[in-house]
N, C-alpha and C positions, 0 to 999 in steps of 0.2 A: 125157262131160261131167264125171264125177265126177272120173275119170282126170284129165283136163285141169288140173280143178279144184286137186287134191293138189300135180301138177307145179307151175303157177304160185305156190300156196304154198311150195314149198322154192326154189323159183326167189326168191320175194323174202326170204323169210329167210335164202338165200345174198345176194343183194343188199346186205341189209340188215347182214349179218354185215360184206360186204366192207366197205361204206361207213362204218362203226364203226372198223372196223381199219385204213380206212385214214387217217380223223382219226385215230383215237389216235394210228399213225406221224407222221401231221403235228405232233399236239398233241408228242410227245416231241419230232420233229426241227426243231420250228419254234420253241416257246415253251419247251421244257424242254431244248432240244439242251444249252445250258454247264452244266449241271445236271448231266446222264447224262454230259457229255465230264469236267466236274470230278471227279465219280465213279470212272468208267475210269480219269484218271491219279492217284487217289489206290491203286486197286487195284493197281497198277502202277509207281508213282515215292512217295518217297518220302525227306522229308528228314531227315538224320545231323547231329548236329553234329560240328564239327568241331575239339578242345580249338588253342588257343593255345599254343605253346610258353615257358614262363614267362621271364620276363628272367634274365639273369645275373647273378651274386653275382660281384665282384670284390675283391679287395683293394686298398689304399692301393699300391701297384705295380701295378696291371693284372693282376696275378694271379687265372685263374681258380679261385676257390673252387666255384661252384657252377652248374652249365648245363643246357641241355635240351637231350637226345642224341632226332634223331629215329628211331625204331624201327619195325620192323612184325609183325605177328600172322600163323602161319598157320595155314590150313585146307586141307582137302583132301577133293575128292569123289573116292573111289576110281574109282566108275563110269565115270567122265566123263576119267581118264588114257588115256594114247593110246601112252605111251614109259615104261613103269614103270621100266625100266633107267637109262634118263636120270634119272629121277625121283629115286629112289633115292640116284643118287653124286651130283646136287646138294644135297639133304637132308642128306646124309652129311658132305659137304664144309662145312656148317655150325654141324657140331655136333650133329645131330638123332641120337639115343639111337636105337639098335638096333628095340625094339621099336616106338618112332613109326613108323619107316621101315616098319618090315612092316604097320604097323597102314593107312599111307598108300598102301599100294596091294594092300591086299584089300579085294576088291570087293562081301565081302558086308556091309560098312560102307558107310553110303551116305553119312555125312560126318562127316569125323576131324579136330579141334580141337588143333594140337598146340601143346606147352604150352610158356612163353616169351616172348621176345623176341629180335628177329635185328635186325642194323645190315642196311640195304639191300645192302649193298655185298657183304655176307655170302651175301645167296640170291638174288644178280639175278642165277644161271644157273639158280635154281628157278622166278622169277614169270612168265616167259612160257611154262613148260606148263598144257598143259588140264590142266584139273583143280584147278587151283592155285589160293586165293583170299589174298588181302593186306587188310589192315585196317591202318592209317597209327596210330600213338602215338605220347608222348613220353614218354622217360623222364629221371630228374632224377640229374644225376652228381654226385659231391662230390670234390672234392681235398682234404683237410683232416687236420688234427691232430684229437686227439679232442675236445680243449679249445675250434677253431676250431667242432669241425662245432656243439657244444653252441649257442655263437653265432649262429651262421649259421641253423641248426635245421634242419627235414625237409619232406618230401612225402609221404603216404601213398598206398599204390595206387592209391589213388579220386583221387588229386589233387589233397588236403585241404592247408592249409599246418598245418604241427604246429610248434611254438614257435620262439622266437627272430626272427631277421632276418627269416625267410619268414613267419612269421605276421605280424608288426606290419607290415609292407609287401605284405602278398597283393594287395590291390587294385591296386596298382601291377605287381608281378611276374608275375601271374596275365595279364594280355591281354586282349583281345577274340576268344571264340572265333567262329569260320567254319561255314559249315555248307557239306553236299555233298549233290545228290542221286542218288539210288540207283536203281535200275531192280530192279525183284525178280521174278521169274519164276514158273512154275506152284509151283514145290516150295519156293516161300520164300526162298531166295537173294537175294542183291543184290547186284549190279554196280553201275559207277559208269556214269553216266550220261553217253552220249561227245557230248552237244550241249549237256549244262548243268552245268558244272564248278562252279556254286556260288561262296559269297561264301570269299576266304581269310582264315583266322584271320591276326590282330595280335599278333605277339608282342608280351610283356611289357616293359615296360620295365626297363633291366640299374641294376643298384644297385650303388656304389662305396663301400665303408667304407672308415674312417679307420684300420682296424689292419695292422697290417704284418705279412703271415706268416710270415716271420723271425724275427721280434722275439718273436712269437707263439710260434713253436716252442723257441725258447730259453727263455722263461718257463715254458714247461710241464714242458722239463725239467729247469730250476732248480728248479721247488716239488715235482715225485717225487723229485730229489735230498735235497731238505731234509727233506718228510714221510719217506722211511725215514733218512735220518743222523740226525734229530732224532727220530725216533720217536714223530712228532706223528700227529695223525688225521684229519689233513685241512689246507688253508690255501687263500690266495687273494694271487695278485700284480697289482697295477694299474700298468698304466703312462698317464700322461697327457701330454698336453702344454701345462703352464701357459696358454701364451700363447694359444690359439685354443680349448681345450677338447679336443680329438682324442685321443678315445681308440683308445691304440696298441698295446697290448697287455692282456688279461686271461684269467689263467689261474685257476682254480679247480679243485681233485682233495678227495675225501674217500675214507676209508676203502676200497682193492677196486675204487672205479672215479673216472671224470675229474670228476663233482661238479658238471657242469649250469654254470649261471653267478650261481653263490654269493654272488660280488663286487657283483653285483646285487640279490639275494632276500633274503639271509640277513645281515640285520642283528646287530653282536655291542657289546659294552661295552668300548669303546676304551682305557679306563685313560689312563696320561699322556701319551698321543699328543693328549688335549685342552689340556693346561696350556699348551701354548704359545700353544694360541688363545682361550686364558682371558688371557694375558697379554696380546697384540695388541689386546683389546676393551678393557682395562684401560686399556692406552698409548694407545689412541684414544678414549677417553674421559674421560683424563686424570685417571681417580684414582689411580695410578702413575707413577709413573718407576723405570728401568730399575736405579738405583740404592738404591732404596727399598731400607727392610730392616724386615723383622718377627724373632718372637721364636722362635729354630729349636726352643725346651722342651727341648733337649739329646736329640732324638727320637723324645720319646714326650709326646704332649700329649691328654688328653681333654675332648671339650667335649659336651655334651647327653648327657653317659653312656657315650660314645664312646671309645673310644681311638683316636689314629692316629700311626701309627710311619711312621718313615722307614727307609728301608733303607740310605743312606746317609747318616748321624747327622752333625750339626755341630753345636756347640758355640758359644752366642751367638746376635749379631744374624744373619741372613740376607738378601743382596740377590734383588730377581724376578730378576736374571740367572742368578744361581745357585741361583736355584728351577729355574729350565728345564735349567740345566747339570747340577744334581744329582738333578732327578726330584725336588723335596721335597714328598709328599702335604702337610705342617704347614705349607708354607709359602704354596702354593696357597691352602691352605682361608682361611687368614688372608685371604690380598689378595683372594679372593672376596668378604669379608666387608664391602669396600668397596663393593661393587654390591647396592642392591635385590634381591627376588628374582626382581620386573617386568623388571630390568634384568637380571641376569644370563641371564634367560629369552631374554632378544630377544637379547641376546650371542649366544648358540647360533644359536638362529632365524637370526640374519644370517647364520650362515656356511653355512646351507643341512643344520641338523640339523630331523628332525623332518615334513621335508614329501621326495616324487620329486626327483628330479635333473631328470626332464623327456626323459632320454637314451630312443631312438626303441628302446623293447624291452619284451615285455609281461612281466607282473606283479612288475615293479620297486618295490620295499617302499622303504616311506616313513621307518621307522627307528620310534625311540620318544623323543619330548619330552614329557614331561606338563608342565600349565599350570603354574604358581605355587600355583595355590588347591588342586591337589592335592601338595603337596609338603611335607614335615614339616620339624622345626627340621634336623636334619640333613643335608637334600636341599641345599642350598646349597654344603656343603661336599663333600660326594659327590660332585655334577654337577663342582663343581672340579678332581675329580680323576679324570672319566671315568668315574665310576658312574651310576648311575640313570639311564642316557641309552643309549640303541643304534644304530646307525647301521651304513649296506653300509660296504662298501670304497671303492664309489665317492663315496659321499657326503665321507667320510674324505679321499680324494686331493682330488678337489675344493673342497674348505675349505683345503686344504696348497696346492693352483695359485694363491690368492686369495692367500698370502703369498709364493709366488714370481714372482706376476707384478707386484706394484707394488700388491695391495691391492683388486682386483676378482675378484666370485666370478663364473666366467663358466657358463653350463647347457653341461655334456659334452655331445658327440655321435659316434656310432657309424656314420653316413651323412656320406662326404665328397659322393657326386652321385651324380645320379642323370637319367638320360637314356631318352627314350624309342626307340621303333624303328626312328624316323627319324635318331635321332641325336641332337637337340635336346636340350639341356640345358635340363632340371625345374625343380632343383632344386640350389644347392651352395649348402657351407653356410661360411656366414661365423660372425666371432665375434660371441659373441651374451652381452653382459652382462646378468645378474642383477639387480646392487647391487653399490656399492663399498661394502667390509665395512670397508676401513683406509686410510690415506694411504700413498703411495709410500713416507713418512718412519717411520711405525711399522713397513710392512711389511719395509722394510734392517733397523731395529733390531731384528726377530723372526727375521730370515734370522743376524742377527750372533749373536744365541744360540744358534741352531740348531746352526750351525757350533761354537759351544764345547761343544755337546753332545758332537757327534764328536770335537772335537780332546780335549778335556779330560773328560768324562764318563758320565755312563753308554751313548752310541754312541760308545766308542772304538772296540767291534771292527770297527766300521763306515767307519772311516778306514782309505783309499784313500792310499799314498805318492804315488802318479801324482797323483791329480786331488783337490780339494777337495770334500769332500759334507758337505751339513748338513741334520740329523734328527732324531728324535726317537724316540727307543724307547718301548713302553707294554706294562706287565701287567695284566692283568685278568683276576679268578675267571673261571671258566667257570658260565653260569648254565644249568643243568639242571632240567627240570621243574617250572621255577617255584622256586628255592632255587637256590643255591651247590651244587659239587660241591666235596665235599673233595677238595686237593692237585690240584685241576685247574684250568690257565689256558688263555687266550688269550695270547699272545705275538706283538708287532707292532712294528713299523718304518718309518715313512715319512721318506724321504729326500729331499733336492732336489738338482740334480746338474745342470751342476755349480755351488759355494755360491756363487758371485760372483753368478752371471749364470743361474740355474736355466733349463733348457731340457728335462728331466725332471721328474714328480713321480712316486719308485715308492714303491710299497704295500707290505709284505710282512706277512702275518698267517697264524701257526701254531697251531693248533687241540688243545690239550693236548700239548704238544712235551715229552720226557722230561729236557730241557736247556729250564725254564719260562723263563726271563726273555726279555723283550726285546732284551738288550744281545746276548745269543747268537743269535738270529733276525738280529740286522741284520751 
């Protein structure tokens, strides 16, 4: 009985065991099954993203400047090769370095990461053996000058955008990435998964600028010609296009290498490259006429303690045309003296000194205009003549597009269009006025001077037998550390081209050139 007794006990706590276990199988496979199945295929699948192949950088021709080459990574389980042979002189065939090859099929490596990147087309007699795994990438290609690529700017290996066109446009160039999922196995691995291919990445939208890289490559090697014939230490050449704004070319070199995009960052003290648009504001304002004359001191004239000389000295009265024809610091400062210093302030202001251009490129400097209320008895006649004022290059041409196109300052741009994957066009860009700085009729009458710059003064060496050009040559100290440097200038030249009918505005600016004047620059 007792006997009996014992069995019937294990007998129900077998029972009892079962009927536990076999709810719980229920309680998992019934109420908890998408629980324990979500589980499993997380142990087991698994999602990758998948980057975006960034848009294209094109030039004003359709020229590829900049693209995404797609690539691939490999790997290799030695263990799991099955044709080492095969292996090998496809490997081989790719470029894979002696010792990768050996390393990819000894098998006491249970998995060998070789280092690089292969064009598909390169190892698609490697990717169908065992053993062999692929990882999809993109890499970022450049065609470019050094000056272009400065421009354009970079990619880091992580797929950072690093300055210039790629950085201020990333969100646009950059895409929608994709994801894939993965199948990964006991030892960690991951396969792609042959029932669920995943969403595909969107490429980036391709981006069109307005510079031409022809034009481009010829200005870069005009300004390394000029900095060593000139023996200057560095300069910058702008080209623009009066009429729409389109910037066409911009080269920038300093000392030993290409100098970034200078023309943009690095604002300098123009000298007489402003008188003419000291005159323009005068003539639209009408406290001048172009015949006007002041008193040339035979000079050498000082005013607030000052001296200020001319370099090329006349004798008597002086007209503003032959203030701009002969560069006269004395004569400027005079006719400034006709404007407020409220007024001479917004003079500048209007022609787009002092504030961005607004051109689509990051850390584009704003120059230097200080107010009125900071400005001494002096500042008036300074500013007249290019001093106490800093300004890029580009600010510089764009104030000069404002008197070759009829007297509108228009905002430069560095993006002609801009389309996305599909095709669709974004964005193109039209011309885009600022402010009208001058009348059509003052702007002829400052192109008329400009040209007797060239034909008759100080840009004679600038005169073209062929074609008509009118400009304006400008010296200016070089200011160093907060002070003047002795015996060192800036030397500049902005031209319009050709003088009738301007369809260019270039820049040319040389950075303590061993031949200092302007007239030699241009």
């Amino acid at each position: 009985m007792r006997r009996i007794s014992r069995l019937g006990v294990v007998n129900l706590s077998l029972l009892a065991f079962g009927v536990a276990l076999i709810g719980r199988a229920a309680w998992v496979q019934l109420w908890q099954g998408n629980a324990w199945a979500a589980r499993a295929e997380r142990q087991h699948f698994t999602d990758a993203p998948v980057p975006a192949p960034r848009g294209d950088v094109l030039d004003a021709t359709g020229e590829r400047l900049a693209e995404s080459r797609e690539m691939v990574r490999l790997a290799v389980a030695p263990r799991e090769v099955r044709e080492p042979a095969v292996l090998r002189r496809a490997l081989a065939s790719a470029g894979v370095g002696r010792e990768w090859i050996a390393r990819s099929v000894d098998t006491r490596r249970a998995w060998v990461v070789i280092p690089g990147r292969f064009l598909p087309s390169d190892v698609a007699s490697a990717l169908p053996l065992r053993g062999v795994y692929s990882e999809p990438v993109s890499e970022r290609v450049y065609a470019l000058t050094a000056g272009m690529q400065a421009i354009v700017g970079g990619v880091s290996a992580e797929g950072s955008a690093v300055g210039g066109v790629e950085l201020a446009l990333d969100t646009l160039l950059r895409g929608t990435a994709g994801s894939a999922t993965l199948l990964r196995d006991a030892r960690g691995r991951k396969f792609e998964a042959p029932n669920d291919p995943g969403v595909a990445p969107t490429k980036g939208s391709s981006v069109t600028l307005t510079l031409n890289h022809e034009l481009q490559e010829i200005c870069e090697r005009a300004l390394a010609d000029a900095v060593a014939n000139l023996g200057a230490s560095g300069g910058d050449i702008v080209v623009l296009d009066p009429h729409d704004g389109a910037l066409l070319a911009m080269a920038s070199r300093r000392a030993g290498n290409g100098g970034g995009v200078t023309g943009l960052t690095e604002p300098f003290e123009p000298g007489s490259t402003v008188k003419p648009l000291m005159a323009a504001a005068l003539l639209q304002a009408k406290r001048a006429r172009p015949e006007d004359r002041v008193d040339s001191h035979g000079g050498s004239w000082t005013i607030f303690g000052r001296t200020i000389n001319d370099v090329h000295a006349e004798k008597g009265p002086i007209s503003l045309r032959d203030v701009i024809r002969l560069s006269s610091n004395i004569g400027i400062a005079q006719f400034a003296q006709r404007f407020s210093p409220g007024e001479e302030y917004q003079a500048l202001r209007d022609f787009g000194f002092g504030t961005p251009t607004g051109v689509a490129f990051p850390s584009e400097a704003a120059g230097t205009l200080r107010a009125p209320r900071d400005w001494s008895k002096l500042s008036p006649a300074s500013l007249a003549m290019g001093y106490e004022i800093a300004v890029t290059p580009l600010q510089l041409a764009t104030a000069y597009a404002a008197i070759a196109n009829g007297g509108e300052l228009l905002e430069p741009a560095i993006v002609r269009e801009i389309r996305d994957a599909g095709g669709t066009v974004r964005y193109h860009h039209e011309r885009r006025v600022v402010r009208r700085v001058v009348t059509p009729e003052v702007a002829a009458t400052v192109r008329s001077m400009l040209g007797e710059a060239v034909e008759r003064g100080t840009g004679l060496q600038a005169d073209l037998s062929t074609f008509a050009v009118a400009g304006k040559t400008g010296t200016a100290r070089l200011n160093a550390g907060g002070g003047y440097a002795a015996g060192k200038y800036y030397a500049s030249f902005v031209g319009l081209f050709p003088a009738d009918a301007p369809q260019y505005v270039i820049l040319v600016k040389l950075d303590d050139p061993a031949k200092s004047y302007g007239a030699v620059t241009s």
